[in-house]
N, C-alpha and C positions, 0 to 999 in steps of 0.2 A: 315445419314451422309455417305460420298461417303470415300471407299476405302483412297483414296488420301488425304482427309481430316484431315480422323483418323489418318495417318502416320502423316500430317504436326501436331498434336495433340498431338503424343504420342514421337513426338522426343525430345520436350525439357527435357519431363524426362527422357528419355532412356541416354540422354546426360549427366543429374545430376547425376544418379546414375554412367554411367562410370566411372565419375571424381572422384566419390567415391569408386570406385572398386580400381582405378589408384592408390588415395592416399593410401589405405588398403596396396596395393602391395610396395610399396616406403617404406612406415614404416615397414617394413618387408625385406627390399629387395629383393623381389622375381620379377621372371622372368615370365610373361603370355604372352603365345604364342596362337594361338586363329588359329587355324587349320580348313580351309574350303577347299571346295570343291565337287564335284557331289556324288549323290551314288555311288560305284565302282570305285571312280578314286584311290584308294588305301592308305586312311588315317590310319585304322586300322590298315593294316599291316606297312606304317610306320613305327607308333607306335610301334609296337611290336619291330620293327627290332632296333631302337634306343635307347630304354628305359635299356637294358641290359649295353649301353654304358655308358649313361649315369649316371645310376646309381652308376658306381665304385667310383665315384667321386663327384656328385650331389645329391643332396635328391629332387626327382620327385614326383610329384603327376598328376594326370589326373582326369580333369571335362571330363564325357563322355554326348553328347547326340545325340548317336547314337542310336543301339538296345541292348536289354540285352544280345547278344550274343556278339555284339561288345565290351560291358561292361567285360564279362565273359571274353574274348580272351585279353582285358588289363589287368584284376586281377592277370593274370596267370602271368606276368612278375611281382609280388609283389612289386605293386608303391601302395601310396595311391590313390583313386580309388572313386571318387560319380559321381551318376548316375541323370541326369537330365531325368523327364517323359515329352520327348521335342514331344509325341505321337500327330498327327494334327497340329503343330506350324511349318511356314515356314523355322524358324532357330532360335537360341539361342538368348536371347537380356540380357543387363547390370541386369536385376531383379533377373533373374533367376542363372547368375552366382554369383551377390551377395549373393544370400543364397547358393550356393556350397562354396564360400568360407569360410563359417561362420562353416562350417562342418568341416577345413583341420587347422590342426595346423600349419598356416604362418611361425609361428614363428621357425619351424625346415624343412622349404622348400625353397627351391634354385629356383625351375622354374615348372610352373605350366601350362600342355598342353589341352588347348579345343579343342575336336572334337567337331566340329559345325556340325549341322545332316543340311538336305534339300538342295536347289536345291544351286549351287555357284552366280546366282544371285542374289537370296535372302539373302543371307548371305554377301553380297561384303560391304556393304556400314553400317552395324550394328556396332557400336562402344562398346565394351562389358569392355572397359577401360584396352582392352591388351596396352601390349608392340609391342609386334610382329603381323602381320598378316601373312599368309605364305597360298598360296594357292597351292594346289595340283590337276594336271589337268596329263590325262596319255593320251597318242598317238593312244590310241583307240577313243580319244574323236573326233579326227579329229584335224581339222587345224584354222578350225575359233575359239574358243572360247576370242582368243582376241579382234576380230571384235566384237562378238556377245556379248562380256562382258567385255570391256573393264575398266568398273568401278571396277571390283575385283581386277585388276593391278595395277591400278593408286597409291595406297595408301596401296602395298603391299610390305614388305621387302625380300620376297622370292618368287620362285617359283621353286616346284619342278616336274618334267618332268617325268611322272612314267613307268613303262613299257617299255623301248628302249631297254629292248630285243626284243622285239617284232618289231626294226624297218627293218631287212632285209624283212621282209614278207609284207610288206603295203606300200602305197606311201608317208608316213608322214615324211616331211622335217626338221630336229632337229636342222640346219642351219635358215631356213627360220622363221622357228615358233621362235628361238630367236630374231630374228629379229623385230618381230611383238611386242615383248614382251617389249626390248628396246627403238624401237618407241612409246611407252605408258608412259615407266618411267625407263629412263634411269642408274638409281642406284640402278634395282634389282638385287638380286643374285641371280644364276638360275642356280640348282642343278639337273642334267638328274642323273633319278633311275632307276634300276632294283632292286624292294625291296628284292623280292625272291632270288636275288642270290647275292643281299646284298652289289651292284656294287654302288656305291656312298654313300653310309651311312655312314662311316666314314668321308668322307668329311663332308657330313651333323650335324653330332655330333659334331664335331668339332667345327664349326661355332656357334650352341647354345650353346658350350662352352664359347665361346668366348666372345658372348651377355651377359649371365651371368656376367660373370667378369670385362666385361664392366661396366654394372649397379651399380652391389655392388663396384664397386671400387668410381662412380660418387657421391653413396650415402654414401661413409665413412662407407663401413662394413667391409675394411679389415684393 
């Protein structure tokens, strides 16, 4: 069986179970955000940098499937915290977050963040029965990534720009690449970071605030 096969194969389950992840999350009210992107493009530190915020106010948890030091450097912000062994797997699929969820008490969490490990192709198009897709791409990556991967956009609620300290030194256009971004799908919101010096994260928090409260309000939890 060819490659391509096993995918048209193994989608309609990967599909059942989302719906099942989705409904798990609605009766609960929680918020899954489902966090992609390349190695390096800066999802861990993200993480780290919002989790403080969000936590004055929100009850967080995080499905990690990064590495155990990725895992280790999210514990330290004291969210709840499981670790998927996503070791050889191209990126995270609906199975395997069903059984992280089955680990986290739903019932006392607000919004629930997947780091998805592997390459941002791989991971564009997996339906893991989040809420949110939010992809994260930094200006070291260059300037094509929307050409080259334009399926990670299309059906994405965010994107954040990482790195733009870093643009006096490079020729990477933060004008132009939005551009690219909004010809794709024109009702992203698209967040330029410096996680390090922690230049848009506020904003960013904000906005998952905001989702949240959205949700539980739709589903009668307030």
């Amino acid at each position: 069986m060819s490659q391509s096969e096993l995918a048209k194969k193994l989608l309609p389950a990967n599909e059942d179970i989302a719906a099942e992840n989705r409904r798990l999350l609605e009766e609960n009210g929680v918020v899954m955000v489902n966090l992609i992107g390349d190695a390096g493009s800066g999802k861990t530190t993200i993480l780290r940098k919002i989790l403080p915020l969000l936590k004055t106010r929100l009850n967080v948890a995080v499905i990690e499937g990064g590495t155990s030091e990725d895992t280790e450097r999210v514990e330290t912000e004291g969210v709840e915290t499981v670790r998927i062994g996503s070791r050889g797997v191209c990126h995270l699929d609906a199975a395997m977050i069903r059984e992280a969820l089955r680990q986290l008490p739903l019932e006392n969490i607000d919004i629930v963040f997947v780091e998805n490990n592997g390459h941002l192709a791989c991971a564009a198009e997996s339906d893991l029965g989040n809420d949110m897709k939010i992809v994260v791409v930094s200006v070291t990556d260059g300037m094509d990534k929307p050409a080259t991967c334009p399926a990670a956009f299309q059906n994405a609620s965010a994107v954040l720009v990482t790195r733009i300290d870093l643009l006096p030194h490079g020729d990477f256009s933060l004008g132009a690449y939005i551009e690219q971004l909004v010809a794709i799908n024109d009702v992203l919101k698209i967040f330029p970071l410096a996680a390090l010096k922690e230049e848009g994260i506020a904003e960013f928090s904000s906005f998952l605030g905001r989702m949240v409260w959205k949700k539980r309000r739709n589903l009668s939890f307030f």
